[in-house]
C-alpha positions as CSV (number, residue, x, y, z in Angstrom):
1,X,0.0,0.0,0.0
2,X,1.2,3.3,-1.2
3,X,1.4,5.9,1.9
4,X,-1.2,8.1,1.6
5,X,0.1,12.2,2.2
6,X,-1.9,14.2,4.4
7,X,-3.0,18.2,3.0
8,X,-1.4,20.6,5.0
9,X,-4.8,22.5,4.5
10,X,-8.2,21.0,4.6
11,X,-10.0,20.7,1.7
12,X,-12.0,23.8,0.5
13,X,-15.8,23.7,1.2
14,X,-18.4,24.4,-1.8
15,X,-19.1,27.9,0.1
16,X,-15.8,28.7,0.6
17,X,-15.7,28.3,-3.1
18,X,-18.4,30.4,-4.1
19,X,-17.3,33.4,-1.7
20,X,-14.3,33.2,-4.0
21,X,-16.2,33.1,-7.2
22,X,-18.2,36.2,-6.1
23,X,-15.5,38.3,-4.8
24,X,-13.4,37.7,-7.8
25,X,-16.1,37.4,-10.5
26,X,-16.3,41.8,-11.2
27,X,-12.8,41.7,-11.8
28,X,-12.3,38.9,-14.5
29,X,-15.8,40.5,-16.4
30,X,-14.1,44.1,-15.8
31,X,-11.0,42.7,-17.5
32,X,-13.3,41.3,-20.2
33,X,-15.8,43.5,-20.7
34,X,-14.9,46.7,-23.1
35,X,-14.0,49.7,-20.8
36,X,-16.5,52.7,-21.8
37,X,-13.8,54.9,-23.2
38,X,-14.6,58.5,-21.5
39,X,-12.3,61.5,-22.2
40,X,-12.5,65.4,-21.1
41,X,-11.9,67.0,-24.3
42,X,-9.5,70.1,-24.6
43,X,-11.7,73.4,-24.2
44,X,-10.9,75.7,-27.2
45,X,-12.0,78.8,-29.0
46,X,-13.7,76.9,-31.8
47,X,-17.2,74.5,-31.2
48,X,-16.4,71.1,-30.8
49,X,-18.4,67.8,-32.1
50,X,-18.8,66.1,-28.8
51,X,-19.3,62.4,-29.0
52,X,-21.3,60.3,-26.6
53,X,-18.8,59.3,-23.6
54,X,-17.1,62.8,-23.5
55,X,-17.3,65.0,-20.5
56,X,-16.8,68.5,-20.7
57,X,-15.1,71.1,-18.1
58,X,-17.0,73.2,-16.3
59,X,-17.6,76.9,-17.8
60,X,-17.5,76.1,-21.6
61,X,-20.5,76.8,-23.8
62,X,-22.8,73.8,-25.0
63,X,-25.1,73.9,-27.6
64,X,-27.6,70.8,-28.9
65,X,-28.9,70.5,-32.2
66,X,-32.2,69.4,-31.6
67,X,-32.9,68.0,-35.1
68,X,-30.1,65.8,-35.1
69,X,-29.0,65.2,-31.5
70,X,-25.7,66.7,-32.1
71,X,-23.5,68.3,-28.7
72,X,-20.8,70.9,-29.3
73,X,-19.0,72.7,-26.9
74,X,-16.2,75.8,-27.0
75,X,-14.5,78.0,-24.3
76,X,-17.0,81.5,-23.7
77,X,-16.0,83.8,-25.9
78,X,-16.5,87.5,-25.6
79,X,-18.7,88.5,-28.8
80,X,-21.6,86.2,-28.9
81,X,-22.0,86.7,-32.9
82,X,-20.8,83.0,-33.4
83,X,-24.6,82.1,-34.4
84,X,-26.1,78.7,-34.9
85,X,-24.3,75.7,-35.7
86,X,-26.7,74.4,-38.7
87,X,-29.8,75.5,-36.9
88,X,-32.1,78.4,-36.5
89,X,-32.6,79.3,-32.8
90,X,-35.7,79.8,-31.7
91,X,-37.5,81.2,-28.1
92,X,-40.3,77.9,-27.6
93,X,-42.6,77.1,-24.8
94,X,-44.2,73.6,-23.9
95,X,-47.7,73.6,-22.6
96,X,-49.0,71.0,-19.8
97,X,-49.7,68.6,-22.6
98,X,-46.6,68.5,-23.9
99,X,-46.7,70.2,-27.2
100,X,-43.7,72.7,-28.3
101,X,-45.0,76.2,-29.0
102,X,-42.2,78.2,-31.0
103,X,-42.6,81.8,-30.5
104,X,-40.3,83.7,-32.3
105,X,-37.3,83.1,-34.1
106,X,-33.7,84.7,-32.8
107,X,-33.0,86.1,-36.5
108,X,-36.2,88.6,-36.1
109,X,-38.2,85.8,-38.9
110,X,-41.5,84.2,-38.0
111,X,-40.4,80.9,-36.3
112,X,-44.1,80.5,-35.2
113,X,-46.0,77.6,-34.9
114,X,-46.9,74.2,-32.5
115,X,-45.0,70.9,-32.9
């Protein structure tokens, strides 16, 4: 008969095992898994083309083109002529039910109607 050698630890119970497997589970799928890929853009005089995971430093300006869902954002700048990116601007209200009234349009036009 062979001798039979005796662990020097006793044999791991199925809990034991599962504590493992939970503690260490978030960090094999976070090493798996693709990493959102955030980034702080640079701030500059000209608008930017934000994309979706960007953040954006506090103080810059931010527009949205409402058509097309479209973020830009550029450092404040002192003359305010820049205008529209693509876009008219418009002053709008929305009632209780929801509906978007637009009242005038920033260029002096009629921008009137209910959408």
């Amino acid at each position: 008969q062979a001798a039979r050698m005796k662990r020097p630890w006793p044999a791991p119970r199925p809990a034991t095992l599962l504590a493992c497997l939970y503690c260490l589970l978030p960090l094999l799928l976070g090493a798996l898994l693709p990493a959102a890929r955030c980034r702080e853009i640079v701030a500059t005089d000209e608008w930017q083309l934000l994309s979706e995971n960007d953040t954006v430093p506090a103080g810059l300006h931010v527009r949205v083109d409402l058509s097309t869902g479209q973020k830009w954002a550029k450092l404040p700048s002192d003359d305010e002529d820049d205008g529209p990116i693509g876009a008219a601007a418009w002053s709008a209200e929305v009632d209780s039910t929801g509906a978007l009234s637009v009242l005038e349009a920033a260029d002096g036009g009629d921008g009137g109607g209910t959408y």
